[in-house]
Every structure is written in structure tokens, then in C-alpha cells.
N, C-alpha and C positions, 0 to 999 in steps of 0.2 A: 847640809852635809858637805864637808868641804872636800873630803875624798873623793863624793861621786858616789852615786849609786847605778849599779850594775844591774839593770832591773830585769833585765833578760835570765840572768842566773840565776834573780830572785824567784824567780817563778816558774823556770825549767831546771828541772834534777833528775841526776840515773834513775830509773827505775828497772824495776824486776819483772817477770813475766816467769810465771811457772804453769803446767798443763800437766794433767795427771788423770791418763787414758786405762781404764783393763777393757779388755775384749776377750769372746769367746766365739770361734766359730767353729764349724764341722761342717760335713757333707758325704755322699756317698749319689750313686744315679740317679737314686731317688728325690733325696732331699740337699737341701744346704740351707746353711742357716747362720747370722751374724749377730750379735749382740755388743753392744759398746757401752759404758759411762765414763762421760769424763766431767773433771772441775778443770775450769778455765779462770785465771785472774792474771790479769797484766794491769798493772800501774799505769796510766799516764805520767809523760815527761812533763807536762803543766801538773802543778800541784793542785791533788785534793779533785782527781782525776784519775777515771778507772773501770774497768768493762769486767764482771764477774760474769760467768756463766757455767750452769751444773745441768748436763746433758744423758740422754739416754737415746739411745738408737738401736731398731732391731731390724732385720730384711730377714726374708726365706722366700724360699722358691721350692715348688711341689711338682714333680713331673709322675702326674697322674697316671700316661699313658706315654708312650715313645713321644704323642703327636698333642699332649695336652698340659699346660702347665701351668700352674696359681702361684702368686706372691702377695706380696706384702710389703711395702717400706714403711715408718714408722721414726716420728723422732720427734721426741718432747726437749724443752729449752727452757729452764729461769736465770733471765738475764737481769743484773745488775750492774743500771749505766746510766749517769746524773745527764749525759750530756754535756754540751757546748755547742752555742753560738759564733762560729766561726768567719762568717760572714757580713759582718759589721765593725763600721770603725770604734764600737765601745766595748770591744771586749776585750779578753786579759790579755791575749797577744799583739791586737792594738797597741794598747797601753803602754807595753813593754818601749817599743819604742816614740811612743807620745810625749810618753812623761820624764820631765826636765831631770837630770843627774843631781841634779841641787839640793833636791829634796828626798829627806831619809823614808827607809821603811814606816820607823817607829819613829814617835819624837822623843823630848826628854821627857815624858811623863808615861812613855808604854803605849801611847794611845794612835794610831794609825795617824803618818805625814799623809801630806794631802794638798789640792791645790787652793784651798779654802783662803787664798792669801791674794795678793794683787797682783795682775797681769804675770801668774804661775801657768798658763793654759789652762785648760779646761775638762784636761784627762783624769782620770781615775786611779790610783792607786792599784795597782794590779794584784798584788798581795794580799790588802785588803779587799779585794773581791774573789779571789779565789777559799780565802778565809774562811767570808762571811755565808760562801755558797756551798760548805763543806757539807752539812745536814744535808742538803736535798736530797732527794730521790727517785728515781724514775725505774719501777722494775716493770716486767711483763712477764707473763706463760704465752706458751708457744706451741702448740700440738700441728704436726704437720706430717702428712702420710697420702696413702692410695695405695687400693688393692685391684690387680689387673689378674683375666685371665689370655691363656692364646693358645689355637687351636690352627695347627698345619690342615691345609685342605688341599687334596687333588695335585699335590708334589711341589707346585712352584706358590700355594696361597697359604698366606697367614692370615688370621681374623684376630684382632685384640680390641679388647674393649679394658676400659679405667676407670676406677672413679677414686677420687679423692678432692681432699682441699686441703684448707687451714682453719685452725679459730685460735684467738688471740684474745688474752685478756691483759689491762693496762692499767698501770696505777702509778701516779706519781705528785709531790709537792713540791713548793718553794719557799723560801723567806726572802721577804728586799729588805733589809734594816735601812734605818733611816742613815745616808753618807755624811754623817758630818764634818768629812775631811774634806769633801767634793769641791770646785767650784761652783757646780750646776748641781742644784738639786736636795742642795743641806738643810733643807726645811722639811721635804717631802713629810710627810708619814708612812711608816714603815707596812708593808704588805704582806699578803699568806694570800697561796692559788695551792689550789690542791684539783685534781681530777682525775677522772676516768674514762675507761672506755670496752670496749668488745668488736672485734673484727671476725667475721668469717667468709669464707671462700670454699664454695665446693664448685667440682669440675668434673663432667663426662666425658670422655673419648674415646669415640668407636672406629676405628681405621679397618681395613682390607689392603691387604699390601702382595703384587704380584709378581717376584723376580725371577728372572731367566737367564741363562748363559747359553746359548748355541752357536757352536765358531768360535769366529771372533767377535761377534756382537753380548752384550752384557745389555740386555733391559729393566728395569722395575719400577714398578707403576703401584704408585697409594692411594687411597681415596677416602677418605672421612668428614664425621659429622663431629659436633663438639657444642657442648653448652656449659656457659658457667654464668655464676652468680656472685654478686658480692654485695655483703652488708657490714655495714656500720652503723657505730652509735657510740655515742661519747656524752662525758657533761665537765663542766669546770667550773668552779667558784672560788671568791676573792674577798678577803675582809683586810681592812687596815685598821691602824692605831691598836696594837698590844700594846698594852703595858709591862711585859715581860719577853723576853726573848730565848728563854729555855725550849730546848725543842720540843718536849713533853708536854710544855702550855699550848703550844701552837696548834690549834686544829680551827674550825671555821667560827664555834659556838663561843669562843673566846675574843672574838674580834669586831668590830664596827661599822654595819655593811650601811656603810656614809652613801648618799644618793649621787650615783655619778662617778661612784668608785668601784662598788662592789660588781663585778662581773660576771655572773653567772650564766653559764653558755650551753649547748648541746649542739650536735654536726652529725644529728641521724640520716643516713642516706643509702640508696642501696642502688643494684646496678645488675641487668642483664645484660650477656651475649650470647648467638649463634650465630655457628658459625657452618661451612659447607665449602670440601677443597678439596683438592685434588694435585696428583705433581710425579712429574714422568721425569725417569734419568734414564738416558742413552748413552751408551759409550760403543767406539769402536775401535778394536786393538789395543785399548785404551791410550789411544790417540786421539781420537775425534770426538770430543765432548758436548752433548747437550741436553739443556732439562729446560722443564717449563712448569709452571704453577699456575693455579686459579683458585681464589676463595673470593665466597660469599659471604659476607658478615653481618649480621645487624645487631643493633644494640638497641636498649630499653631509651637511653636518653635522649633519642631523636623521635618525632612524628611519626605517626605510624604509616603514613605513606610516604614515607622516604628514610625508612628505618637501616633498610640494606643497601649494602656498595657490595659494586666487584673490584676484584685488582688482582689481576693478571700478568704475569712477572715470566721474563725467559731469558738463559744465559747461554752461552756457546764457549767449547775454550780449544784449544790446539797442543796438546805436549808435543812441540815441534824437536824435543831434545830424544824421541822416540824415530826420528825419521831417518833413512840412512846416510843421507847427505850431513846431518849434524852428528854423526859416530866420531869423527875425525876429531872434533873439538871435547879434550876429555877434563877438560879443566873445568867442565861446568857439566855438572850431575845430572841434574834435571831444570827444562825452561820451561811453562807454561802461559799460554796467553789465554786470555779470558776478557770477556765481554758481557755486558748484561743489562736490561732496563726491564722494568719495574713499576705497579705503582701500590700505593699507600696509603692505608687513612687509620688516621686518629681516633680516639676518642678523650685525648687526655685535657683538652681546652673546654669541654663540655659537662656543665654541671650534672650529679644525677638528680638534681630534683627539676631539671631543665623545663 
């Protein structure tokens, strides 16, 4: 290509983005109530790239009594979204600027340029991999909610308690055609992964919560317990050598599970917490700021005698822009200082089948 090819343009184009919401809501002392659907599709600027999403959403809230009140959130999701590999020097963005100007999209015969030539680098044609990655698919459902109730006690006490979670269901495939325009890799045999999977998460939390104003002092003090759980499970498998590349042939029973190829997999794992805390805010004239925290945690995937940590957290702050020696200075609204230390544990480096 002796023009040059512009490979960045080739692969990034305008795209459109449309959202289309109705909602219905109402209310009176009693009740209130939201209902939503919407369709969600925005294009991706990399071609053959794209996030579809068709939602539902409902909330209300019930005030049984002055001092007693039920809800409900509620929101369903099917999303459709192939994904990208963002994160690696072999993807189409890579690519874009990898690959030499020299060489065309197509060549003279239609059939994908490529560095299948000598001492052309070793990058990919990014056109032809956006292409050839059009079929895929990757969708999921999505149900996510909780229903709380809460009950004023004794003028300055709330009690609420929650439960909710998620569950999630996953389904997605792929093709790798064999590159024969590549440097690296123009022999391969072409591949098919397809897989699945199921997530859920449910969560309880029970707080008591105690706030006061008298004076100038502002107190309130929370206290709660909490427990959640989470499971998973998945599986995936691989065949190569089709002899057709129709999307409609490609499923698993049509393909070669060659030993050392075929990958068939599963990541069932599952995972407890509790937890136990507590967390006090003070103000004064709301000047003089300070809170403190404590929780108890434990989780399933430690030893059972060393399942729980504490971590105890406390901050202090000054709105010194409240004092009357800073009145004079009006160019500056509000100043606060703030202090705090803390500590922390993980559990994200720790397997659940640990």
C-alpha cells in the first residue's frame, strides 16, 4: 500500500448511542412507588463492539404506621456485551499502532493483508480481528434487589433490618479462525470455547442506629451485625479443527477435542462472611468533628481458629472556617482539616477453596 494505511481509522468509527426510558411513579403518606424500563445500546468506537442492555426496575416504600415502614428495590438486566481484551500488546488497539502503514486492509484478491511476509513485524491485522470476532457473544441476566423493614423506637432509635442479594446467570462463545495472514501463528488450527456459568449472593443486615441533637452537641451511634454469602460455578469447553466456519455449524459436537487442546474447565467456589460493628459520630457546633469505628469480621476461607480480625478505624476533623477569628477571610467559604488512621483486611488474595 503505497498510500499508507491509516489503521487507527480503520478500526475506530462514530458511533451512536440511543437510551429509551418510560417510568411511572406516584405516592401519597402512605405509599410511593417507582417503576422504570428501559433499552440501552451504544455502539463501540472500535468496530463490531457494543454494550446492549433491556432493564426493569421497581422500588416502593409502605409507611404502615407513623413509626413503621417496608420497601422493596428490585432490578432485572439482559446485557449484551462481546467484550474486549484491553490489556495486552495483542489486541486491536495494539495493533492499530503495531502494524506497518505498508500493508493494506485487503489485498488484490479481497483476502485479509497481513504480516505473513518477511521481516513485516509480527502484529496482527486489526481489521481482520475485529472481523473475525464479530459472532461472538457474551450475554448474562441479572436480578438484583432487597427488602428492608424499619421501626422508630423510644424517639431518638431506628431498628432496620435487610435482606437481599444477587443471582446471575452467564452464557457466552468464541471462534479463533485459523490467521493466515499472521506472522506468528498461520498454521494453528482454528478453535470454538463456549461456556457458562451461575453467581449468587445473598446478604443480611441488621443495624440499630441512635441519633441525638441537644445544644450544640449532634451525637449518633449504629451498631450492627451482617452476614453474606457467595457462590459460584461455571464450566467451559474447547474443540478445534472445523471444517466450516458458519456460525450456525459451530457448537462443541462439531469440532475435535485433539488431546492437549480441548479445555474443558469448571471454578465452583463458594464463600462466607460475618461480620459485627459498630461506629459513633460526634460533632460539636459542627466544628469539632469526630467518629470512630470497629468491626469484627470473619470469613469462611481462613482456619477456623483464626477466622476473625478486628480493625478499628478513628478520624477527627476542625471546620476552622466556622471560628470567628476566620470570619474576616470571605474569599474562602468553607476550610476543613481532617485526620484519620485505620486498619484493614482483605480477603481478595485468598482463595475460597483455601
Amino acid at each position: 500500500n503505497k498510500t499508507g494505511t491509516d489503521w487507527f481509522h480503520e478500526v475506530f468509527k462514530p458511533a451512536m448511542i440511543q437510551s429509551h426510558t418510560l417510568s411511572v411513579s406516584a405516592g401519597n403518606d402512605k405509599s410511593s412507588y417507582f417503576f422504570s424500563t428501559t433499552y440501552f445500546n451504544q455502539e463501540g468506537t472500535l468496530i463490531n463492539t457494543y454494550l446492549k442492555k433491556y432493564d426493569v426496575r421497581a422500588n416502593t416504600i409502605f409507611n404502615v404506621k407513623d413509626h413503621i415502614r417496608l420497601g422493596e428495590n428490585a432490578y432485572v438486566v439482559y446485557r449484551q456485551n462481546p467484550g474486549f481484551t484491553n490489556q495486552n500488546e495483542g489486541n486491536s488497539i495494539s495493533n492499530t499502532y503495531r502494524m506497518p502503514p505498508i500493508i493494506p486492509v485487503y489485498d488484490i484478491m479481497g483476502n485479509f493483508g497481513g504480516t505473513h511476509a518477511p521481516h513485516l513485524s509480527n502484529s496482527e491485522n486489526p481489521v481482520a480481528r475485529q472481523v473475525r470476532t464479530e459472532n461472538d457473544r457474551s450475554n448474562s441476566w441479572s436480578m438484583i434487589g432487597n427488602i428492608f423493614a424499619e421501626v422508630d423506637l423510644l424517639k431518638h432509635f431506628t431498628v432496620r433490618t435487610s435482606f437481599g442479594g444477587t443471582v446471575e446467570n452467564y452464557y457466552y462463545y468464541s471462534f479463533s479462525p485459523t490467521p493466515y495472514n499472521n506472522a506468528e501463528g498461520n498454521t494453528n488450527a482454528n478453535a470454538f470455547t463456549e461456556g457458562s456459568g451461575y453467581n449468587s449472593l445473598w446478604q443480611w443486615t441488621n443495624t440499630v442506629t441512635y441519633s441525638n441533637v441537644f445544644g450544640l452537641h449532634n451525637i449518633k451511634v449504629i451498631g450492627g451485625i451482617e452476614s453474606k454469602k457467595i457462590y459460584n460455578r461455571g464450566f467451559s469447553a474447547g474443540r478445534i479443527n472445523y471444517f466450516s466456519i458458519d456460525p450456525n455449524y459451530l457448537i462443541l459436537n462439531t469440532g475435535s477435542p485433539t488431546a492437549g487442546v480441548s479445555n474443558n474447565g469448571g471454578s465452583p467456589f463458594q464463600r462466607s462472611l460475618f461480620s459485627q460493628f459498630g461506629r459513633v459520630d460526634y460533632s460539636y457546633n459542627e466544628k469539632y468533628l469526630i467518629s470512630g469505628t470497629l468491626r469484627r469480621d470473619g470469613a469462611s476461607v481462613f482456619d477456623p481458629n483464626h477466622r476473625y480480625g478486628t480493625f478499628p478505624s478513628i478520624s477527627g476533623g476542625w471546620r476552622i472556617s466556622q471560628e470567628a477569628f476566620f470570619k474576616p477571610l470571605t474569599f474562602i467559604n468553607d476550610l476543613k482539616f481532617r485526620g484519620g488512621w485505620g486498619k484493614l483486611g482483605s480477603i481478595n488474595n485468598i482463595g475460597a477453596t483455601n
